[in-house]
N, C-alpha and C positions, 0 to 999 in steps of 0.2 A: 697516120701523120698527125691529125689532131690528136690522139692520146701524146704521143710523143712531144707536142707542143707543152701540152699541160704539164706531163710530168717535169718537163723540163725549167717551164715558167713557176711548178712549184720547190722543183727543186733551187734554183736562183732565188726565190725570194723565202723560201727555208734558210740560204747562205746570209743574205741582206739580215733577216731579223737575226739570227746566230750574231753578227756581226755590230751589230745596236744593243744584241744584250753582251757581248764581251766588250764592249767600251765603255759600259755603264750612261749609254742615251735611253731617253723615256721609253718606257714600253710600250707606247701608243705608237711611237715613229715604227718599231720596229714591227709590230701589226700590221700597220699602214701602207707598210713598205711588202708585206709579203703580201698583202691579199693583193695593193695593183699589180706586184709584178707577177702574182702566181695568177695571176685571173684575166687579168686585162692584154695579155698575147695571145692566148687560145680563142677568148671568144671573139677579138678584130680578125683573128687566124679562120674563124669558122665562118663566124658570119660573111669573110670573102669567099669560104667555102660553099656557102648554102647559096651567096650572090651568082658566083659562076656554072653553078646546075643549073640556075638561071637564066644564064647568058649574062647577066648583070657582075655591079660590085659590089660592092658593101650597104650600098645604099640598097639594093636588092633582096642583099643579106638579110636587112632588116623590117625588108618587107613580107619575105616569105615567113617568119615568124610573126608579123602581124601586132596586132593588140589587142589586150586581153578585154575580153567579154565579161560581161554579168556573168551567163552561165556557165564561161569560165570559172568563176569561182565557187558554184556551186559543186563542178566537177571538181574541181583541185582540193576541198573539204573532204568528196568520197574517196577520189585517189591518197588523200592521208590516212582515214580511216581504213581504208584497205592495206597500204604500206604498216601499219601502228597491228591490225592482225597478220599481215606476214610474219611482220617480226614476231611477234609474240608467238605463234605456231612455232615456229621454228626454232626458235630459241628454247619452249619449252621443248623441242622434242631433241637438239643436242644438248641439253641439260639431262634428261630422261636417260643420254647413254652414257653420262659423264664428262663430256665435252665441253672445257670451261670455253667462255665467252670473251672476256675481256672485254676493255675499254680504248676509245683515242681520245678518251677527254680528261687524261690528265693532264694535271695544272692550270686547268682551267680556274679563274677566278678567285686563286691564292688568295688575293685581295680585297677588302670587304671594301661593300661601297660603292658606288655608280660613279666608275672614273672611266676619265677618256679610253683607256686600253679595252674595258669591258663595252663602250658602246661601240665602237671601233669592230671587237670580236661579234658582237651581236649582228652590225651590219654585214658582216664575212659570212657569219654562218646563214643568216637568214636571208641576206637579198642576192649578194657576189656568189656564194656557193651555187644556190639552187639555180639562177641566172644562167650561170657559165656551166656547169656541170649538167644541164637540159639539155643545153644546145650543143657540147661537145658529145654528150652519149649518145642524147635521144634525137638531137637535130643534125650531124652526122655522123657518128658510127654506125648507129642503129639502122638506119635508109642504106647505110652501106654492105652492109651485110645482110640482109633482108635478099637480094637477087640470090646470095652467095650458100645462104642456110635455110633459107626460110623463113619465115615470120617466128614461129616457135622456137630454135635454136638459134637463130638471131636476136632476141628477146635472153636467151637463156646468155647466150657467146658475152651478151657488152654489159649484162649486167654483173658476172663473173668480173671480169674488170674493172666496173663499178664497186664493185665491192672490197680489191684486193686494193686498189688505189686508196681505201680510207683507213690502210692498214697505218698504225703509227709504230714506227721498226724498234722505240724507245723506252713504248709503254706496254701493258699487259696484251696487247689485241695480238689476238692470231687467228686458226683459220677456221674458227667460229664465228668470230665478227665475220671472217669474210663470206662466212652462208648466210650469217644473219642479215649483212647487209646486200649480199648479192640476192634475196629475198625481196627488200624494197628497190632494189633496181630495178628489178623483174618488175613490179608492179610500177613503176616510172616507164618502162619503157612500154609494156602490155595496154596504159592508158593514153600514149602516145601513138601508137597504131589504131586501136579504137577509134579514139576522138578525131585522130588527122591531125591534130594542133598538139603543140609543146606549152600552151600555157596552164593547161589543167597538172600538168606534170608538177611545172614549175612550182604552181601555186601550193601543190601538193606537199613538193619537196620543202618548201619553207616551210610550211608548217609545221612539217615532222621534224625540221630542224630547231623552229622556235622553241614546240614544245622540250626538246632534250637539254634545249641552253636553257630553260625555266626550269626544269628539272633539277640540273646542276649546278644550278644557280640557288634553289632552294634547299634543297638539300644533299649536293653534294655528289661529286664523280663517282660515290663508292655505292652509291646507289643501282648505278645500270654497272658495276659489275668492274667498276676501277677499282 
């Protein structure tokens, strides 16, 4: 139910920005507009999710994720560093069989410049993404499937989905990205049963987010493979 929140919330605010760039409104609105509404229903949807295992509501929600630690962040650095060689492993080794890779960051950043649209973007990928995309995989799919698979193929199941979710159906990515990045799911989710806590995950995922919008930001989507 939570995937199907998400995709749904990203699908409507996929509609919303499509609909801001065909009327010729700011491209900032139409950002604006897709990350609350692709973000801000799954994670009120989960964190009532995580309240009511609880016994609680939302306010519980957001207790059982807690607040993040000092050594939270010491954690969320290795789980990047570990997520940054998944990828890399694996990417070279479906490169190795011929297996292009692809991209979902095209059109990123057409526009030269530190404008609203790009801080807008920067916020989405670095704080809203990792945020919400934690707590819907790793805060509950992940705990949900765990009875159902086991830790190991429960780790393997939602990060497969993690991965196929960051396909972009428009641009080059296909089902290389989705090993590559079902690869760093894996390691989101494997750091999430370790630790017990979702924030090292989180902190993780920004970062590996940060770095890729710095990336593309410096030199460009055709870099990782756009």
């Amino acid at each position: 139910m939570a995937l199907s929140v998400l995709l749904l919330s990203l699908l409507a605010g996929g509609v919303g920005f499509a609909v801001v760039e065909e009327v010729g409104l700011p491209e900032w609105l139409g950002i604006a507009i897709l990350t609350f509404v692709g973000y801000a229903p799954p994670l009120v949807w989960s964190l009532r999710r995580l309240g009511a295992r609880a016994a609680g509501g939302l306010a519980t929600g957001r207790a059982v994720i807690g607040r993040p630690r000092p050594s939270d962040v010491a954690k969320g650095a290795l789980v990047w560093v570990s997520a940054v060689v998944a990828q890399a492993m694996v990417a070279a080794a479906l490169l190795g069989f011929g297996v292009e890779i692809g991209s979902n960051t095209e059109g990123l950043f057409d526009d030269s410049g530190f404008t609203a649209a790009l801080l807008l973007t920067a916020f989405a990928a670095v704080v809203a993404a990792p945020v919400v995309e934690e707590v819907v995989f790793r805060g509950v799919i992940l705990p949900a499937l765990v009875p159902r698979l086991g830790r190991v193929f429960a780790v393997v199941a939602q990060a497969v989905v993690f991965g196929a979710v960051h396909v972009d159906p428009t641009g080059s990515a296909g089902v290389g990205l989705v090993v590559v990045l079902s690869a760093v799911g894996a390691v989101f989710g494997a750091a999430t049963l370790i630790t017990g806590r979702l924030w090292p995950a989180i902190i993780g995922h920004a970062l590996f987010n940060g770095v890729v919008l710095a990336v593309v930001l410096i030199a460009g989507p055709e870099v990782l493979g756009g």
